[in-house]
RODO-2510 file (C-alpha; in nm, 4 decimals, decimal comma):
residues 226
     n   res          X          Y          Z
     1     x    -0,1811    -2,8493    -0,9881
     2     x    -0,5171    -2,9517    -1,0080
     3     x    -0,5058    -3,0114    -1,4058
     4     x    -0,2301    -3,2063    -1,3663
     5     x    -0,3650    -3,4409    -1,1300
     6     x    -0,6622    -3,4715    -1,3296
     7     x    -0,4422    -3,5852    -1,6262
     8     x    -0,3001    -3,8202    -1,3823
     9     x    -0,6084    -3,9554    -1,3206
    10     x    -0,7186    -4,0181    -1,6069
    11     x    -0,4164    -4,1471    -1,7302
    12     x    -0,4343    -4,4580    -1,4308
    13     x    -0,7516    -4,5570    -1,5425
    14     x    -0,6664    -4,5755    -1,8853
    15     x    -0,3680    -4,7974    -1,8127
    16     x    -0,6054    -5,0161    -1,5610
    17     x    -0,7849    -5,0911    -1,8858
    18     x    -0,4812    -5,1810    -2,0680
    19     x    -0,4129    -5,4282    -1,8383
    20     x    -0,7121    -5,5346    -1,7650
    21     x    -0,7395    -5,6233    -2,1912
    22     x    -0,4126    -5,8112    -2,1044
    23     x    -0,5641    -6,0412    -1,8162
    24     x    -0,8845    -6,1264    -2,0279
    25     x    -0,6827    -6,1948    -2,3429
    26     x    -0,5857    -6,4833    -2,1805
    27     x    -0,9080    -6,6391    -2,0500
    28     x    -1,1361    -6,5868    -2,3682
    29     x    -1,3494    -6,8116    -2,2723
    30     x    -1,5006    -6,6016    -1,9589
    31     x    -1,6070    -6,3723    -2,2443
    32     x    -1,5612    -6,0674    -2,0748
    33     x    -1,5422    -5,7053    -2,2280
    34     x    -1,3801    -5,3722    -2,0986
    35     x    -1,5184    -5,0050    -2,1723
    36     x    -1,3388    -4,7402    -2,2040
    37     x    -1,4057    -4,4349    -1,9531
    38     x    -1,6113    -4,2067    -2,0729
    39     x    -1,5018    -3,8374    -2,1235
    40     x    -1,7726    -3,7003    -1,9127
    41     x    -1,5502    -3,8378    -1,6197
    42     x    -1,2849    -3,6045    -1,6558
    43     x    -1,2890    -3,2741    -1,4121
    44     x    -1,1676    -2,9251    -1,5230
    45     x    -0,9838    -2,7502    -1,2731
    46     x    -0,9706    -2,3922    -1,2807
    47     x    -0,5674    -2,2863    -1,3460
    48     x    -0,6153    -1,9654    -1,1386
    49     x    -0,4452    -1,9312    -0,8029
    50     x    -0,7344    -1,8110    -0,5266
    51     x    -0,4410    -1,7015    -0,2661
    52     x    -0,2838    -1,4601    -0,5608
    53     x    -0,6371    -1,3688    -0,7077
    54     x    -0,6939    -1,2485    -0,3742
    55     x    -0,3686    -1,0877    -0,3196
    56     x    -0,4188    -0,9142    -0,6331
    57     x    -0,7584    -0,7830    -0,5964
    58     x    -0,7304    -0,6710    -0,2200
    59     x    -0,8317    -0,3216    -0,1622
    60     x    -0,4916    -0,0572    -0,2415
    61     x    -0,3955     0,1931     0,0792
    62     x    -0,0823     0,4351     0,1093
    63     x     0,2125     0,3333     0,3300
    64     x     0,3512     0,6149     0,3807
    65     x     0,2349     1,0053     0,3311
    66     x     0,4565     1,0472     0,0099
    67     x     0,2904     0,7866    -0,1350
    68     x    -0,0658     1,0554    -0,1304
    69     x     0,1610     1,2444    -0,4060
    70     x    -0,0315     1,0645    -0,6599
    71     x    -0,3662     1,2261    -0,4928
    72     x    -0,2889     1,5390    -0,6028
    73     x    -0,0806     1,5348    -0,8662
    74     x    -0,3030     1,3195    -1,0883
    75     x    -0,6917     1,2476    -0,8964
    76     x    -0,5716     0,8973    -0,7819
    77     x    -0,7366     0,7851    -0,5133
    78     x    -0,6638     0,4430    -0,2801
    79     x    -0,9563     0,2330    -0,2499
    80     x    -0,8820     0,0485     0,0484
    81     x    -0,8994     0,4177     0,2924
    82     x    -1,1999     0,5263     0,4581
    83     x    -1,5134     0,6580     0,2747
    84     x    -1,5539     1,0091     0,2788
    85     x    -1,9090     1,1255     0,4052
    86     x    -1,9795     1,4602     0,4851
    87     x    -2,3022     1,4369     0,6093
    88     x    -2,1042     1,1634     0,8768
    89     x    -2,0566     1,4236     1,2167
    90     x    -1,7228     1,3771     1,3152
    91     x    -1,4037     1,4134     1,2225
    92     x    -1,2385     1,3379     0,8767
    93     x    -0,8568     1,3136     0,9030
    94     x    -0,6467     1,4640     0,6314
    95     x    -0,2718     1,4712     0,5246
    96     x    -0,1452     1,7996     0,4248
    97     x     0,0698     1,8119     0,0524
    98     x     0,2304     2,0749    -0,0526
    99     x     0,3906     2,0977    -0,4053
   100     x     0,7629     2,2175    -0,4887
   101     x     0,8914     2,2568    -0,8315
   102     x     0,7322     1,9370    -0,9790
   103     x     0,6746     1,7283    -0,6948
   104     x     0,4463     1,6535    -0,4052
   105     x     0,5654     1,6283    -0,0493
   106     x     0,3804     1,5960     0,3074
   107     x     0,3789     1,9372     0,4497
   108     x     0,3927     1,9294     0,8706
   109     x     0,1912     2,1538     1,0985
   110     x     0,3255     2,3554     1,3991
   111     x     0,2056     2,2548     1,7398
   112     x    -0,1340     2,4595     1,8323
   113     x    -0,2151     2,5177     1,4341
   114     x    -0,4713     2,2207     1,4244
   115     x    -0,6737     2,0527     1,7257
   116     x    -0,5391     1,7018     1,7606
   117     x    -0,6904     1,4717     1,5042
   118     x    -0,7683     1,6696     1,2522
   119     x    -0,4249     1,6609     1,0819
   120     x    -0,2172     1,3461     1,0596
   121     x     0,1415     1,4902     1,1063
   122     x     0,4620     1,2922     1,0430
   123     x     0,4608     0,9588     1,1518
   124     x     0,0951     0,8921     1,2000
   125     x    -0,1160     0,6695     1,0890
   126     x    -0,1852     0,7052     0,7004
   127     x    -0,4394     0,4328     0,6359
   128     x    -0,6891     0,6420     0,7984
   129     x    -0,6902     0,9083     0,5954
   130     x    -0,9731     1,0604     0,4480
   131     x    -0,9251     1,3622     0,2948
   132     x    -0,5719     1,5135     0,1143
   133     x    -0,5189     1,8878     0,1386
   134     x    -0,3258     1,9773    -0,1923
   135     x    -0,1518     2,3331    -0,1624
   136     x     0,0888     2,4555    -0,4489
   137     x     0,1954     2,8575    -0,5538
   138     x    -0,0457     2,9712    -0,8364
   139     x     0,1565     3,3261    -0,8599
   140     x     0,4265     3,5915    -0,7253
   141     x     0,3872     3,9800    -0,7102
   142     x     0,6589     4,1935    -0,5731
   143     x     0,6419     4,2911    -0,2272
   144     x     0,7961     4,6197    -0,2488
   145     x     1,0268     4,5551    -0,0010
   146     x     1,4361     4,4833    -0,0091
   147     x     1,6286     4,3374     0,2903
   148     x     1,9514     4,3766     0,4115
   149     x     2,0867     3,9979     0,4818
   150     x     2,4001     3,8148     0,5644
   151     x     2,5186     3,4989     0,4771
   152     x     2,5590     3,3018     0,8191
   153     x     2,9157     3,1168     0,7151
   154     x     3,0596     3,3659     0,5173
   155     x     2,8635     3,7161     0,6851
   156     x     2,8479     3,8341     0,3019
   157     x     2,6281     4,0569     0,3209
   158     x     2,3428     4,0714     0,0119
   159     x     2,0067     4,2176    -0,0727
   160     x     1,6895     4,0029    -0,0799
   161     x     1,3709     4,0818    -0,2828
   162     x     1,0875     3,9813    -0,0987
   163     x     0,7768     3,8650    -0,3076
   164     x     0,3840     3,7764    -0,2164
   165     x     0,2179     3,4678    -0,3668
   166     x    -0,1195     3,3656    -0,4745
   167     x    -0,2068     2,9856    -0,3868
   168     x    -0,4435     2,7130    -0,4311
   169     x    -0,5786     2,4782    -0,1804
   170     x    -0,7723     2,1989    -0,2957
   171     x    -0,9664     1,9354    -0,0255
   172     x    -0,9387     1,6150    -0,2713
   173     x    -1,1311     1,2486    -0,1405
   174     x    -0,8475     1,0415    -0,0648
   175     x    -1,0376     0,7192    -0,1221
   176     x    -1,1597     0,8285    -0,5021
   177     x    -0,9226     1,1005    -0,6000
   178     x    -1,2243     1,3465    -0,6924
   179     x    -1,1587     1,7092    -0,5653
   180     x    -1,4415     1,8625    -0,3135
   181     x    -1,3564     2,1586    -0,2960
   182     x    -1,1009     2,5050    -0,3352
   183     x    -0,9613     2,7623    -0,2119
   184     x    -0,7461     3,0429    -0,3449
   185     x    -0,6220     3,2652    -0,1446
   186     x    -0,3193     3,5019    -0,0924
   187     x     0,0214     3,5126     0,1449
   188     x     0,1992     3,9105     0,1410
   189     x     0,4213     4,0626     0,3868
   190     x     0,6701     4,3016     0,4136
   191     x     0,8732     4,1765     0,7589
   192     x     1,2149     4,0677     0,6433
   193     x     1,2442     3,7378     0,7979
   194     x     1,5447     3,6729     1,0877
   195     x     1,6563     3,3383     0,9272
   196     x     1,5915     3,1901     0,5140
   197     x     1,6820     2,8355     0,4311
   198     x     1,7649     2,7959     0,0760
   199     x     1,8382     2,4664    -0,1186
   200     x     2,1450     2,4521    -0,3475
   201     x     2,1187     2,6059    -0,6702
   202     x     1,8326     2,8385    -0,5106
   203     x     1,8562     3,1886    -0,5788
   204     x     1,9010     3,3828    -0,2552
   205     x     1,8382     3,7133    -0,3850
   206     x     1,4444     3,6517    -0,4046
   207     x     1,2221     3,5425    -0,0978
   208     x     0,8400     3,3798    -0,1397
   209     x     0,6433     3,4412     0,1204
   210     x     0,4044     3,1002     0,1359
   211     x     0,1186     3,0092     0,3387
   212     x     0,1242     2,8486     0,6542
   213     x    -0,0866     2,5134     0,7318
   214     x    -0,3193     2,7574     0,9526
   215     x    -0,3765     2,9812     0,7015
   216     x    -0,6136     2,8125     0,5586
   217     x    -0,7572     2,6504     0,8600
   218     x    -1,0907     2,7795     0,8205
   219     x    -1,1574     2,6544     0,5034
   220     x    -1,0296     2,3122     0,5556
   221     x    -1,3053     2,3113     0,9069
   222     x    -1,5686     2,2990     0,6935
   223     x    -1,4468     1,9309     0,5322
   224     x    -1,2806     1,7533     0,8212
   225     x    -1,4854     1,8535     1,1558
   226     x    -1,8636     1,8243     1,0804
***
């Protein structure tokens, strides 16, 4: 907008000129001249938009927990969260993921598992978060152990292999996407469970016994209370 009134500027004064030749055409005699304006008087405005420049360059945070899935499944951080400093004493809130098949999804915490403000649960706050917690299955190893189950709508009754699994838990910066820190450690049991919840297409015949948030409790201490 600016250019344009520039041109339009310039553009008046030229035609002030103009007519100003006109006027003194007709009284020769006064012997009066006109100049041209010099080029130097033109401005250059800047074609850039500050209100979108800012828009555009104003520091990126999550909306929502999902949107963290990009933490851990490819190191991208959000610039516009918290700083991560260890050395800070305090506490260090982090968002537990969890990964299933090929995707990353919040994972919630029972109540009593972490002490409040450690863990930001399901509807919390997300811009505050400072660290991510990435968990995903690294393995499975037979369990050794077959259970008798039932379907609940149908009471078929079927056999379920019951299986251990090795996992990894990495503490990633949420503001910079680097990882901290990991930890690999192992889920077995051999206690049938009372209830499964399987998704469609799942095969019911095998049963993964994963990690719970507490599980690795300890290790996360060490990064978000210091």
């Amino acid at each position: 907008m600016e250019i344009w009134h520039g041109h339009a500027r310039v553009s008046m004064m030229i035609a002030g000129v103009a007519v100003a030749g006109v006027v003194l055409s007709g009284c020769g005699a006064l012997g009066l001249t006109s100049t041209a304006p010099s080029n130097d008087s033109t401005s250059t405005a800047s074609a850039e938009d500050p209100v979108a420049k800012e828009t555009e360059e104003a520091p990126e945070v999550p909306a929502f927990a999902s949107d963290l899935e990009r933490v851990c499944a490819d190191g991208l951080g959000f610039s516009g969260l918290p700083e991560y400093r260890r050395s800070d004493k305090g506490l260090h809130p982090a968002v537990l993921m969890r990964k299933s098949d090929d995707s990353w999804t919040q994972n919630s915490i029972s109540a009593g598992d972490y002490p409040k403000g450690w863990i930001l649960d399901f509807g919390d706050d997300v811009s505050k978060t400072q660290l991510v917690a990435c968990y995903e299955q690294t393995g499975t190893t037979p369990a050794g152990k077959v259970c008798d189950m039932e379907e609940k709508e149908t009471k078929k009754a079927y056999k379920m292999t019951m299986y251990n699994t090795s996992y990894l838990v990495r503490v990633v910066d949420a503001r910079t996407g680097k990882t901290i820190s990991q930890h690999k450690g192992r889920a077995a049991s051999t206690t049938c469970p009372i209830i499964t919840f399987f998704s469609e297409g799942d095969d019911k015949s095998k049963y993964y016994t994963e990690a719970s948030a507490k599980d690795y409790r300890t290790f996360l201490r060490r990064y978000i209370s210091t």
